[in-house]
ZAMARGU-4260 file (C-alpha; in steps of 0.2 Angstrom, whole numbers, plus 5000, padded with zeros to 4 digits):
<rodrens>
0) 4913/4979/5000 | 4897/4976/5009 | 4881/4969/5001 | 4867/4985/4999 | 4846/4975/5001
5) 4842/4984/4983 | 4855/4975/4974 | 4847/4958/4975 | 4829/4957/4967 | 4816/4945/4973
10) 4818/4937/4958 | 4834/4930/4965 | 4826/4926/4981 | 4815/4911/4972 | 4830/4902/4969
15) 4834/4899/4983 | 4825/4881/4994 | 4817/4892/5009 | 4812/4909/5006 | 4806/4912/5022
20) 4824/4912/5026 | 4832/4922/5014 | 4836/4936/5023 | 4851/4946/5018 | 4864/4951/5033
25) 4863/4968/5030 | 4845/4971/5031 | 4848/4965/5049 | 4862/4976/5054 | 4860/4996/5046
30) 4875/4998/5042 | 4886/5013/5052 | 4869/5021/5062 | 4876/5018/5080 | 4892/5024/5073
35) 4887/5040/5065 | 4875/5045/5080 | 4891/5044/5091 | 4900/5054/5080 | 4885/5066/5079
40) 4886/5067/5099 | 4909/5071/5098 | 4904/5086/5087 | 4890/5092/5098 | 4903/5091/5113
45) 4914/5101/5105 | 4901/5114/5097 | 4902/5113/5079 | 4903/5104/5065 | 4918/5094/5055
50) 4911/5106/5041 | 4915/5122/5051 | 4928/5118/5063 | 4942/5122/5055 | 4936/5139/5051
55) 4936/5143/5071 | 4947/5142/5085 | 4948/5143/5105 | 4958/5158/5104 | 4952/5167/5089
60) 4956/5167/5070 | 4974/5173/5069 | 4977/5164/5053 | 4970/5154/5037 | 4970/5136/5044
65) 4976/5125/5028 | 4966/5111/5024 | 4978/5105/5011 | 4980/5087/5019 | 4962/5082/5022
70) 4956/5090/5006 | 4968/5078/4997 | 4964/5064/5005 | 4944/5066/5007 | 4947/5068/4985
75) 4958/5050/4986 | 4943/5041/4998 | 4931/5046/4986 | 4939/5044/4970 | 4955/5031/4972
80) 4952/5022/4986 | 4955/5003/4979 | 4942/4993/4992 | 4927/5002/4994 | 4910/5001/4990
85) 4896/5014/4989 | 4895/5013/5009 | 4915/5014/5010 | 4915/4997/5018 | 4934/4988/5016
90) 4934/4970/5011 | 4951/4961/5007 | 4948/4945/4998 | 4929/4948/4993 | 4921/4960/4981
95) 4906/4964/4971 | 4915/4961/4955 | 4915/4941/4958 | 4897/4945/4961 | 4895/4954/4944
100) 4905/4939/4935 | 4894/4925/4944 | 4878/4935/4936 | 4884/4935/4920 | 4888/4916/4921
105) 4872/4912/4928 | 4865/4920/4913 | 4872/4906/4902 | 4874/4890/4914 | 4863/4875/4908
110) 4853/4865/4920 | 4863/4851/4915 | 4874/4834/4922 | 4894/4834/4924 | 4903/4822/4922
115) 4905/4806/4936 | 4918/4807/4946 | 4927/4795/4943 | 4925/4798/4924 | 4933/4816/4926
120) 4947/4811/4937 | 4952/4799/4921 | 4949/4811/4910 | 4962/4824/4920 | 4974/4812/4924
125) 4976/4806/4905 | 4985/4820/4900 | 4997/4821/4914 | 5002/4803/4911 | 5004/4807/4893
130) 5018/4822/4898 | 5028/4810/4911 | 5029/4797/4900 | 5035/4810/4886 | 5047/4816/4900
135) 5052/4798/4906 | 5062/4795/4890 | 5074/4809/4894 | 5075/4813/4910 | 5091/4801/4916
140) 5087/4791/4930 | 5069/4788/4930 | 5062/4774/4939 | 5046/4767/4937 | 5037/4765/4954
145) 5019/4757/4960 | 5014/4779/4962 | 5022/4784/4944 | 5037/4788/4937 | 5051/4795/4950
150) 5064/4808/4943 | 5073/4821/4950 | 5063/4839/4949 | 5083/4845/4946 | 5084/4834/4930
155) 5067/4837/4922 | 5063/4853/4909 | 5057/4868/4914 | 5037/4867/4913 | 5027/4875/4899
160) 5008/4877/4898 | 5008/4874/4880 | 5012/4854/4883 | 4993/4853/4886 | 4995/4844/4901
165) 4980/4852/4911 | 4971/4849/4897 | 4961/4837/4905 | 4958/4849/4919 | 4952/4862/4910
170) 4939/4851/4902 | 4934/4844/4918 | 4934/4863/4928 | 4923/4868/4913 | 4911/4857/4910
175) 4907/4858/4930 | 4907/4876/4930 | 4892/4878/4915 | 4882/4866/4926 | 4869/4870/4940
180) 4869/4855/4946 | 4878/4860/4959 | 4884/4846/4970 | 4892/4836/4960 | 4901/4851/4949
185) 4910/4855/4965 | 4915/4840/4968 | 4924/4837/4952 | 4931/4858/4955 | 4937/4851/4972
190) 4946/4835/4962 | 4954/4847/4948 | 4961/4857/4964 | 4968/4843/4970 | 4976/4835/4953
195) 4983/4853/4949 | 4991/4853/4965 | 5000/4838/4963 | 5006/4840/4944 | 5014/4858/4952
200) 5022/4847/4966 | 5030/4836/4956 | 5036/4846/4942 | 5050/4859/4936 | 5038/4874/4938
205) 5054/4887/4935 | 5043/4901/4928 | 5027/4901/4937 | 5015/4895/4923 | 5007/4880/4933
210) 5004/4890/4947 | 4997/4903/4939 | 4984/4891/4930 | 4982/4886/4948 | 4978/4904/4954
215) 4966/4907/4937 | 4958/4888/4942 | 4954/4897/4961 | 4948/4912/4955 | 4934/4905/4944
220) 4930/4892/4957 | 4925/4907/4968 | 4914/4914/4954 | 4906/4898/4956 | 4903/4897/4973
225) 4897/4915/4971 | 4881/4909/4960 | 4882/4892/4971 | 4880/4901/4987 | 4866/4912/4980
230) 4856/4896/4971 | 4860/4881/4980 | 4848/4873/4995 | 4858/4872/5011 | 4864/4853/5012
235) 4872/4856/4992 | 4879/4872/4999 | 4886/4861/5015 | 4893/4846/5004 | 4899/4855/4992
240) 4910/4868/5004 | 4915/4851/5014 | 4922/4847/4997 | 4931/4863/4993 | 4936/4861/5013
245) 4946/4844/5011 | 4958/4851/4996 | 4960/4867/5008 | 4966/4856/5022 | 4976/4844/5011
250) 4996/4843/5011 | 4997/4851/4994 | 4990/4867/5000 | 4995/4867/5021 | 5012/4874/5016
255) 5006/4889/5007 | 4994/4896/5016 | 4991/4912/5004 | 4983/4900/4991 | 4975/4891/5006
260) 4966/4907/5013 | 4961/4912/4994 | 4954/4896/4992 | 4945/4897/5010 | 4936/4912/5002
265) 4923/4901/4995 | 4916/4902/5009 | 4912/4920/5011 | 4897/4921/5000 | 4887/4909/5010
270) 4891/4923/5027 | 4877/4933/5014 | 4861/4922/5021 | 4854/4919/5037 | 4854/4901/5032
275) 4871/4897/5028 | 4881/4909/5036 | 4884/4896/5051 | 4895/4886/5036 | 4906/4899/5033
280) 4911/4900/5050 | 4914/4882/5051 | 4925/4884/5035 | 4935/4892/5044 | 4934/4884/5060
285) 4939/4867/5052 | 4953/4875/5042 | 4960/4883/5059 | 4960/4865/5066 | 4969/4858/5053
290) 4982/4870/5054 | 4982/4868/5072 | 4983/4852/5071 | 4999/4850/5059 | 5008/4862/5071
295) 5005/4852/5086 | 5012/4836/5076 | 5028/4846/5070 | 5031/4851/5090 | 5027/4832/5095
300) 5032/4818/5081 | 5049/4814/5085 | 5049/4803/5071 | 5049/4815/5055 | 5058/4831/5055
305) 5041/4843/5051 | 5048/4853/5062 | 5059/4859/5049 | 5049/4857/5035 | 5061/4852/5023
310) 5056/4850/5003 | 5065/4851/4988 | 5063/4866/4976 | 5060/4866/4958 | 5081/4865/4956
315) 5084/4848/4967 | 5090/4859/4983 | 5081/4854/5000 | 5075/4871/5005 | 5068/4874/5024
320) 5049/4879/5028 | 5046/4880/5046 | 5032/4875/5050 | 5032/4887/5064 | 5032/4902/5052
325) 5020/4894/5040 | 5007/4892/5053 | 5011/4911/5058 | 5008/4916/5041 | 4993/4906/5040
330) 4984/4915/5055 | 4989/4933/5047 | 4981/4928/5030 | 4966/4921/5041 | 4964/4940/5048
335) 4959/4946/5032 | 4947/4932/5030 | 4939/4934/5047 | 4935/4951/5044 | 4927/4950/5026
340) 4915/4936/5034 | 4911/4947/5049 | 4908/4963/5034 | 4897/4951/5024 | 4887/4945/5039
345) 4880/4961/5040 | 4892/4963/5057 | 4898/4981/5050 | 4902/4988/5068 | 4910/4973/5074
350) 4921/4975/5057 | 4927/4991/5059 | 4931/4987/5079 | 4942/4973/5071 | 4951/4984/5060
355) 4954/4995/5073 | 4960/4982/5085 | 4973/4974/5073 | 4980/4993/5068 | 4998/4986/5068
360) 4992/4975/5051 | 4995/4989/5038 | 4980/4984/5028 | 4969/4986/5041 | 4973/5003/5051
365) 4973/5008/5033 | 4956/5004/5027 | 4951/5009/5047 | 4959/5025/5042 | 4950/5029/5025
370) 4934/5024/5034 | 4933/5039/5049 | 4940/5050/5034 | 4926/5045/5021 | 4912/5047/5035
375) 4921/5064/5044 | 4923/5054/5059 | 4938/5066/5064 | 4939/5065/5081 | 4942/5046/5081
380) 4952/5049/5066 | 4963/5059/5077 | 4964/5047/5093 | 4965/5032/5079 | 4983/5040/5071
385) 4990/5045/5090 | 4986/5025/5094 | 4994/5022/5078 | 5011/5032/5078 | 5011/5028/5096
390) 5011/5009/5094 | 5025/5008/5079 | 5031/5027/5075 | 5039/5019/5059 | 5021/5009/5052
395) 5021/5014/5035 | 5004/5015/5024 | 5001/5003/5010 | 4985/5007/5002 | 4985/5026/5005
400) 4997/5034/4994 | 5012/5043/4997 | 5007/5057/4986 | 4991/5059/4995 | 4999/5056/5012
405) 5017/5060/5009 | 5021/5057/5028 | 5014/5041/5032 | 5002/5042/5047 | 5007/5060/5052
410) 4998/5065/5036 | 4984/5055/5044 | 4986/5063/5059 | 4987/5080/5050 | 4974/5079/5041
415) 4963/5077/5057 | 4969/5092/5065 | 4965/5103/5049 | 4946/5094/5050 | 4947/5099/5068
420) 4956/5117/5070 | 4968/5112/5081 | 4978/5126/5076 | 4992/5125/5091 | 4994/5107/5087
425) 4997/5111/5069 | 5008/5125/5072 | 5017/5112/5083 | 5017/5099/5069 | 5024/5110/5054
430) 5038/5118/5066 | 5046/5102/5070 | 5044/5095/5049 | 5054/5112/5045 | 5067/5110/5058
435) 5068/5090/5053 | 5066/5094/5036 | 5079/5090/5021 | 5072/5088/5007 | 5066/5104/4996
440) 5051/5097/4993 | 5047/5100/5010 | 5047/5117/5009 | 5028/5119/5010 | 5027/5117/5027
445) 5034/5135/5030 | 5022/5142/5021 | 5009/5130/5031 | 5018/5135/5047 | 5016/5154/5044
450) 4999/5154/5038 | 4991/5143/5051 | 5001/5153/5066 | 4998/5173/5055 | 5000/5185/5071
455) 5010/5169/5082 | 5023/5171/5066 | 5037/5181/5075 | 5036/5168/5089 | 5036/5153/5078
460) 5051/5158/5069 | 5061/5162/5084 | 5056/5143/5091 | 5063/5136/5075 | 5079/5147/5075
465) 5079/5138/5094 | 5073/5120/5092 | 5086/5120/5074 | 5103/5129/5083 | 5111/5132/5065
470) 5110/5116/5064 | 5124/5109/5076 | 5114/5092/5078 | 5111/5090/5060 | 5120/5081/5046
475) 5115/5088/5030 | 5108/5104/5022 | 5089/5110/5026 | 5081/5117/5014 | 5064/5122/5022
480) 5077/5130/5034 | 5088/5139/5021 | 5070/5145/5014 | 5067/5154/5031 | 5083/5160/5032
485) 5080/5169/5015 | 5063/5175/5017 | 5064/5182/5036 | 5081/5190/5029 | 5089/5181/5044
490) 5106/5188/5038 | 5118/5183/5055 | 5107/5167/5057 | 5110/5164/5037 | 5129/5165/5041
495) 5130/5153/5057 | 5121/5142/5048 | 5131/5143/5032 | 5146/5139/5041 | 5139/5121/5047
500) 5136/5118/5031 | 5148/5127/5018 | 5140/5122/5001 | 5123/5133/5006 | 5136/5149/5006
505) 5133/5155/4988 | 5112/5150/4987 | 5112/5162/5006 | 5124/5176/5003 | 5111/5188/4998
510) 5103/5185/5015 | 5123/5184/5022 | 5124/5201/5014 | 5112/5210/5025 | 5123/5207/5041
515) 5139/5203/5036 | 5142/5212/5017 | 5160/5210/5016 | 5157/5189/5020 | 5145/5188/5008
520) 5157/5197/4997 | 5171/5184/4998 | 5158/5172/4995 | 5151/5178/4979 | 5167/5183/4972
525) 5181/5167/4978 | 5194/5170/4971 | 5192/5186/4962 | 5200/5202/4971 | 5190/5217/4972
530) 5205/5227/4962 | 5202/5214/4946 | 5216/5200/4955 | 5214/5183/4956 | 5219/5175/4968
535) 5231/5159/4961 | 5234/5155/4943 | 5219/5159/4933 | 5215/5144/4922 | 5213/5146/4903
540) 5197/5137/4899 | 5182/5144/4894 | 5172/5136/4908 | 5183/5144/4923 | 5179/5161/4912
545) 5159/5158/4911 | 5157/5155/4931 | 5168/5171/4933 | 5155/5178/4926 | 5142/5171/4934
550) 5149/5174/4949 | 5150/5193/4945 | 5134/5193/4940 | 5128/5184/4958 | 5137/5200/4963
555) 5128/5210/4954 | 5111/5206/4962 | 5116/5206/4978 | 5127/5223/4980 | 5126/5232/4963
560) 5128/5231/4944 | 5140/5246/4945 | 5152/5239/4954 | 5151/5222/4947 | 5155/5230/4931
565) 5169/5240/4939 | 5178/5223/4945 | 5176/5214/4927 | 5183/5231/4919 | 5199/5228/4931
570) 5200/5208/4928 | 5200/5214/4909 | 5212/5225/4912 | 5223/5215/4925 | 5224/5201/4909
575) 5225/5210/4893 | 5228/5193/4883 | 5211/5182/4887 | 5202/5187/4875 | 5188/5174/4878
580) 5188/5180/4896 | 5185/5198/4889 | 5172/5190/4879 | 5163/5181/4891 | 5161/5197/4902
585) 5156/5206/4886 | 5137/5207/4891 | 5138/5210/4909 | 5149/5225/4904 | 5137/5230/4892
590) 5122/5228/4903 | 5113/5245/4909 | 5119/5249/4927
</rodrens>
């Protein structure tokens, strides 16, 4: 989500040390202009406009060209897409809401002092020693040490918020955040960071509830540095991000670099002004090097086994954390970070090239995705799902929908050919999803396929009947397949095809029927003769008499009621002492012929 100029007042300008400075990223960078000018050039190559394109096509209007896929997706953009903003500009770990939070803080913050350092690690660290001394006189083999107590995290209970343990933390973390004072709030934010971590590290943590008072304890730190970023003078800003910085780069947060990254994102609000977007993007820098760093002792120091990053879990067990992989991980997360800080610089070009250049990242060729879609950009939209599909035919979507893109990036990819008209390219398309197709909710793209090809129909449904080949290189039923059958009354084609695949015989022998009646005959009727016989004994049960007639009935609609009738009178006849099979062909018997 990108800053819009109108959203800050000059009101919130006066706040801040330099006015003169205060210019916001985005006012410096019109955001999409070059973008939308080349776009404006692709239509004018190609003579028309994304609004009328699919109404026109090189070699005439043969057919109604669906617009199905892009209609659904255009409706999810502008309606359910999760990250956008008014401008439709992805951010991942920034958005206006900590924005909207940090206003309504700001409202009732006090120009107030916080607590001395010193003074507020005392007062967080009481409480902790209060629980492990509680702990210490049932916990078996606990030692006293020079750090603390030692015990095993295998023997201790599972941990529970309601101990009040982070009592003190919360005391410290809210009497810094009500203070303006900025400086010196952080710095007992950044000290509460680091306590919490440690408490989490050294206890049973079995169900979470530490580290989700860590993750609560982040997330209202970001809303601080929101108002923070906004209101402080550059060096506050500077020391108080260097703060933040050293628990981000400490061990307690190196080995989990999801909550390392999230923590890092106190520093996107400062990419927002001229004036202290350089500390972001030393922020980052600085964490990178730590990381960096650690990786390069793992690889070298032959005297501790980092390499394999061994720690004991919450149950006593030494568990292995490469540090290989952590590091790995930790550059991913750091994507999603880089971009935001580029999106919030006002760098909205160079944002959307680093989406587009990091499309094997789901995330990102999705939000790349919704944004050629949200601005009609369907020539790149086109080339961008080619790349995609081309690149990884199995990348799956994760923030689009399946209902609004049931087939992944071919959805994508359909949708800008509908945009476009390329009506031999979507006649291409639906032909190879029915001849792939298994599922009958796939059905549609018959109906797609004949209304998109209209007087190319007859040659469409002889290229499927050729690509399919009754199915000899298939292993289950098609139902898009058995649909065509049935409504092109393909009645040898029906039959070829039922025999790969038997079960389909009784749903396709009214198509059977119309090349081969005495097949489709045999089907319908199984074991029932013609002359009121059945073949093998007949079972007595009322079921075996119902699908009798059922079956007669099935032969009734496909031949003739009279001579379904005809059979049941001879089946009544031929067994004289089932009543309930007399009475279970009582209607079709009564039924008007």
């Amino acid at each position: 989500m990108t800053y819009h100029p109108s959203e800050f007042s000059d009101g919130h300008d006066a706040d801040r040390t330099d006015d003169s400075k205060r210019h916001h990223a985005s006012q410096a960078h019109p955001s999409g202009s070059a973008l939308e000018r080349g776009n404006a050039r692709h239509d004018a190559d190609y003579g028309h406009s994304p609004n009328t394109s699919a109404n026109t096509d090189a070699k005439g209007d043969t057919g109604t060209l669906p617009h199905d896929e892009v209609d659904i997706l255009r409706d999810f953009i502008a309606t359910g897409w999760p990250l956008g903003t008014e401008d439709d500009s992805p951010t991942f770990l920034w958005n206006e809401v900590l924005d909207d939070l940090a206003a309504e803080c700001d409202a009732t913050r006090l120009s107030g002092p916080v607590a001395p350092l010193d003074q507020a690690r005392s007062i967080m660290r009481a409480p902790i020693d209060w629980y492990f001394q509680s702990l210490a006189a049932s916990v078996p083999d606990t030692q006293l040490t020079p750090e603390g107590y030692a015990m095993r995290q295998a023997a201790l209970p599972t941990f529970h918020i309601e101990t009040r343990a982070l009592s003190g933390v919360q005391a410290v973390a809210g009497n810094a955040m009500m203070s303006d004072h900025w400086q010196d709030a952080a710095a007992n934010l950044a000290a509460a960071l680091e306590i919490t971590a440690e408490f989490i590290g050294s206890i049973a943590d079995r169900e979470d509830e530490g580290f989700v008072f860590l993750k609560r304890l982040i997330q209202d730190i970001r809303v601080y540095f929101e108002s923070l970023a906004r209101s402080a003078d550059p060096i506050a800003g500077t020391a108080s991000l260097q703060a933040i910085l050293d628990v981000v780069c400490s061990e307690d947060f190196r080995l989990n670099p999801t909550q390392m990254v999230e923590l890092l994102s106190c520093a996107l609000p400062f990419a927002r002004w001229d004036d202290t977007r350089v500390l972001a993007y030393d922020a980052l820098d600085k964490a990178s090097g730590a990381m960096d760093r650690m990786l390069h002792q793992a690889k070298t120091d032959v005297q501790t086994d980092l390499d394999s990053g061994l720690m004991e879990n919450a149950d006593g067990d030494l568990v292995d954390y490469p540090i290989e992989l952590v590091h790995m991980h930790f550059e991913q997360t750091m994507l999603f970070l880089r971009h935001d800080l580029l999106r919030l610089s006002g760098e909205g070009e160079a944002a959307d090239r680093f989406l587009a250049e990091h499309h094997d990242m789901e995330p990102f060729a999705d939000s790349y995705a919704a944004r050629l879609i949200a601005q009609e950009r369907w020539h790149e939209l086109l080339d961008f799902s080619e790349s995609v599909m081309r690149d990884d035919p199995n990348q799956q979507l994760m923030i689009i929908p399946s209902d609004a893109a049931p087939y992944e990036w071919e959805s994508i990819h359909e949708a800008a050919l509908q945009a476009l008209g390329r009506r031999e390219e979507l006649c291409e398309l639906y032909r190879e999803r029915v001849v792939e197709a298994f599922d009958s909710d796939e059905i549609f793209n018959v109906s797609r396929l004949r209304a998109v090809s209209g007087d190319n129909w007859p040659r469409q449904v002889e290229l499927i009947l050729e690509e399919y080949d009754d199915g000899r290189e298939h292993f289950t039923r098609n139902m898009a397949y058995e649909h065509l059958l049935i409504s092109e009354k393909l009645g040898e084609r029906a039959w070829r095809y039922a025999r790969q695949f038997p079960k389909s015989r009784t749903k396709l022998a009214k198509t059977i029927a119309l090349a081969k009646p005495e097949t489709a005959k045999h089907i319908i009727l199984g074991p029932i003769g013609m002359d009121g016989s059945y073949e093998g004994e007949m079972p007595a049960r009322q079921a075996a008499y119902q699908h009798i007639a059922k079956s007669l009935m099935k032969y009734a609609s496909v031949f003739s009621m009279n001579e379904a009738q005809a059979i049941a009178r001879k089946l009544v006849e031929h067994y004289p002492a089932r009543a309930k099979l007399a009475q279970a062909l009582h209607a079709l018997l009564e039924a008007e012929g």
